[in-house]
C-alpha positions in Angstrom: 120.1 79.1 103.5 116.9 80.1 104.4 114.9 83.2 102.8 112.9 85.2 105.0 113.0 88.3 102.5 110.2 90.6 102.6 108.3 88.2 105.3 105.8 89.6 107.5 107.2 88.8 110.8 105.3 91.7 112.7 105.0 91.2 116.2 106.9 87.5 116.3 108.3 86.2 119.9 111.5 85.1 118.3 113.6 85.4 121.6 116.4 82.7 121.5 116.0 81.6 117.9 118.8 80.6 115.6 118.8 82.5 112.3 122.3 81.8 111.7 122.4 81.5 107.6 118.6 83.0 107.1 118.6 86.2 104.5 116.0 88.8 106.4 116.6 91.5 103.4 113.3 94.0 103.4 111.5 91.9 106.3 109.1 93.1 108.1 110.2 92.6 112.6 108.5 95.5 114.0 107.9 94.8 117.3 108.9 91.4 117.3 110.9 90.4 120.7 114.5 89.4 119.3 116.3 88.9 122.6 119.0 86.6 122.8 118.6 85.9 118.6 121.6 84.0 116.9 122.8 85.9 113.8 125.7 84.5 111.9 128.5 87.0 111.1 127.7 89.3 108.2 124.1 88.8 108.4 121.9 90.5 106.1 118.8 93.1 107.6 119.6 95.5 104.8 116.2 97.3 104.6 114.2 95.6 107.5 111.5 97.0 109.3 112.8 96.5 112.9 110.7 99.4 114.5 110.3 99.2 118.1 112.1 95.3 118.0 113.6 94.6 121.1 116.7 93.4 120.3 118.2 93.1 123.4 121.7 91.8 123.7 121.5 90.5 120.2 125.0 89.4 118.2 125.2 91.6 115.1 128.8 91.5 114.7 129.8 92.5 111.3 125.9 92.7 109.9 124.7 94.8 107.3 121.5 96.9 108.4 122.1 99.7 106.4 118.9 101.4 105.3 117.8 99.2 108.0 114.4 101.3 109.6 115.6 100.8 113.6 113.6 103.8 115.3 112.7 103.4 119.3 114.4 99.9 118.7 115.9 98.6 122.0 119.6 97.5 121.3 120.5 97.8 124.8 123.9 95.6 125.6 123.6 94.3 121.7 126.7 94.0 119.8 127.2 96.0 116.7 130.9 95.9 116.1 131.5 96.4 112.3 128.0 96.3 111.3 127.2 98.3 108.4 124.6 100.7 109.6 124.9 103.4 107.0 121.7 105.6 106.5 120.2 103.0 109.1 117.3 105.0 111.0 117.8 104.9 114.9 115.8 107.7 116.0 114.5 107.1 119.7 116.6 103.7 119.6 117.9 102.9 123.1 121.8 101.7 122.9 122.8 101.4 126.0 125.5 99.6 126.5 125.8 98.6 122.6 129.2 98.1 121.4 129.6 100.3 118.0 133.2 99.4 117.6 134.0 100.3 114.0 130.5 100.9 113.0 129.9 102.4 109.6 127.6 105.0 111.1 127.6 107.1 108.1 124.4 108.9 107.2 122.6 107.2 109.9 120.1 109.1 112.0 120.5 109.3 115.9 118.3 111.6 116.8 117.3 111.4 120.4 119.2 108.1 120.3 120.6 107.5 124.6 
């Protein structure tokens, strides 16, 4: 399994990359394009910086993100069902078209979420 925990990935272009088995605890996406990423069920973003990340139809099935810092990210068609997104920041995060089927959304903030 690879570590990327508390990795400065600010800015990356990881669009289409498999991080199927990579622990991204604390790491730092903001702004990185995500589009298209691979996650494996259950991933693990608890804590990560993913401010203003495109994440574009992005598989998070079942991942935990809570705590995760998600404001003005774009999650527009991404797949959330079951992912633990408790006290998960998503102010100004566009979800359009996200599927939040069984979400924990507890404690998280959707301010001027669409």
């Amino acid at each position: 399994m690879a570590n990327l925990t508390e990795a400065n990935l600010e800015g990356a272009n990881l669009t289409r990359a498999n991080l199927t088995w990579v622990k991204c605890e604390k790491t730092n996406l903001k702004r990185a394009i995500l589009k298209w990423v691979i996650f494996d069920e259950w991933a693990n973003l608890e804590r990560a910086d993913l401010e203003g990340a495109d994440l574009e139809r992005v598989n998070l099935k079942r991942a935990n993100l809570k705590r995760a810092n998600l404001k003005e990210a774009i999650l527009k068609g991404a797949n959330l069902e079951g992912a633990n997104l408790e006290g998960a920041d998503l102010e100004r995060a566009n979800l359009e078209g996200a599927n939040l089927k069984g979400a924990n959304l507890k404690g998280t903030i959707l301010e001027k979420t669409n």
